[in-house]
C-alpha positions as CSV (number, residue, x, y, z in Angstrom):
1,X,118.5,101.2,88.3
2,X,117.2,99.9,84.9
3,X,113.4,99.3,84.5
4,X,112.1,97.3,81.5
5,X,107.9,97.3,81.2
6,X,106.2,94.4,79.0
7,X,102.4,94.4,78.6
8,X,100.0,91.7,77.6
9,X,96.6,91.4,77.8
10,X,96.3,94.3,80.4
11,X,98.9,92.3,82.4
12,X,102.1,94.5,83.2
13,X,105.0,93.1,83.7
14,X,107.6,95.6,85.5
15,X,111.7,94.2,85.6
16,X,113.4,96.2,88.2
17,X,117.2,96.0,88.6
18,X,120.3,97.0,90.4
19,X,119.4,99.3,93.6
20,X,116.3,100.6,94.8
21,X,117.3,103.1,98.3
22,X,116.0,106.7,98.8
23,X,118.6,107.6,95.8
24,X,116.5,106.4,93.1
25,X,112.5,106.0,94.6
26,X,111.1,109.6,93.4
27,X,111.9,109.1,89.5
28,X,111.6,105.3,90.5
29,X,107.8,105.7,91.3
30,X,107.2,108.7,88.3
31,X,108.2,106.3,86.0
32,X,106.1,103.2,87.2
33,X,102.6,105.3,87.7
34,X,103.3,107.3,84.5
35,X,103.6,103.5,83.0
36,X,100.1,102.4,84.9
37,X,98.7,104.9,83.6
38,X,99.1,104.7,80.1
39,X,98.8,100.9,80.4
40,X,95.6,100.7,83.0
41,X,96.5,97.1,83.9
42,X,94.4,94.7,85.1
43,X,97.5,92.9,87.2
44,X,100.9,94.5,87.7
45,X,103.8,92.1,88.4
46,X,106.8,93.7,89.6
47,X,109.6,91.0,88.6
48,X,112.3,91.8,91.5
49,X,115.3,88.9,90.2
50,X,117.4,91.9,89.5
51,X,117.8,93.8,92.3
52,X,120.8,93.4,94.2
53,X,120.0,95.7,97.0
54,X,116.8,97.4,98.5
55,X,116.3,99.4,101.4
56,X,112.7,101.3,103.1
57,X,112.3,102.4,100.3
58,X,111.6,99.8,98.1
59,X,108.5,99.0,100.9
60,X,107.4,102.8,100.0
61,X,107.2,102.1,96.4
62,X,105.6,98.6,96.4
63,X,103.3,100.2,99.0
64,X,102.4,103.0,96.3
65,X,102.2,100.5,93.5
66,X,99.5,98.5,95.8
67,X,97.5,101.5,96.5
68,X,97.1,102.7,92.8
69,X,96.6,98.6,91.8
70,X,93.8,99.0,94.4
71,X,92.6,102.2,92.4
72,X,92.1,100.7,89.2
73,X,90.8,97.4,90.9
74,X,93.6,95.6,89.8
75,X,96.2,93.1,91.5
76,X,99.7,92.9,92.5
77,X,102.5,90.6,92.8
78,X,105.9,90.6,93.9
79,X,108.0,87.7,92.3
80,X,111.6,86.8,92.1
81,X,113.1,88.5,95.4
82,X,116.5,87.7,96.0
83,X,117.2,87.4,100.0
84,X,117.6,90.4,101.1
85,X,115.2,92.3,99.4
86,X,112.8,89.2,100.5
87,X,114.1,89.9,104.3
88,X,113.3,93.7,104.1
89,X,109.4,93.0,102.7
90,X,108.9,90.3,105.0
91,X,109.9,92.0,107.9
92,X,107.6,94.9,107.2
93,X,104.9,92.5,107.1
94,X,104.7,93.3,103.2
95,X,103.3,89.5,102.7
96,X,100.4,90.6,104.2
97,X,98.7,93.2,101.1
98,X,100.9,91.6,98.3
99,X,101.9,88.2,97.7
100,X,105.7,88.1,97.8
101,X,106.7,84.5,95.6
């Protein structure tokens, strides 16, 4: 799983590619709130266009992402999803805390 970070004006952008299953979510989520917090953002965007396959997991760290956003009274957005990804957040009812586009 590659993850590429880009930061502008307290807006980080997070690219997220290849995999994301029980395999790769512990270093997965490190990295991300190790990133959040050097960065403090005001809105996170997880860009999803890369991933080619996620499972639960990928609800648990979303789910984490939303709750430290929610912290640091910031926002989050899901954008990109291919289909199945998309299928997998929408049938956990993800939509509902974090707009999936």
């Amino acid at each position: 799983m590659a993850v590429a970070y880009t930061t502008h004006n307290r807006m980080l952008t997070v690219a997220l590619s290849g995999d994301i299953d029980h395999h790769r979510v512990k270093g997965l989520v490190q990295d991300l709130e190790r990133e959040i917090d050097e960065v403090l953002p005001r809105q996170l965007i997880v860009d999803c266009a890369g991933i080619t396959f996620m499972d639960s997991s990928g609800i648990a760290v979303l789910l984490r992402l939303w709750q430290r956003m929610e912290e640091l009274a910031g926002t989050i957005q899901v954008t990109g999803l291919p289909d199945q990804p998309a299928r997998v957040l929408r049938a956990a009812g993800l939509q509902r805390l974090i707009p999936l586009t």
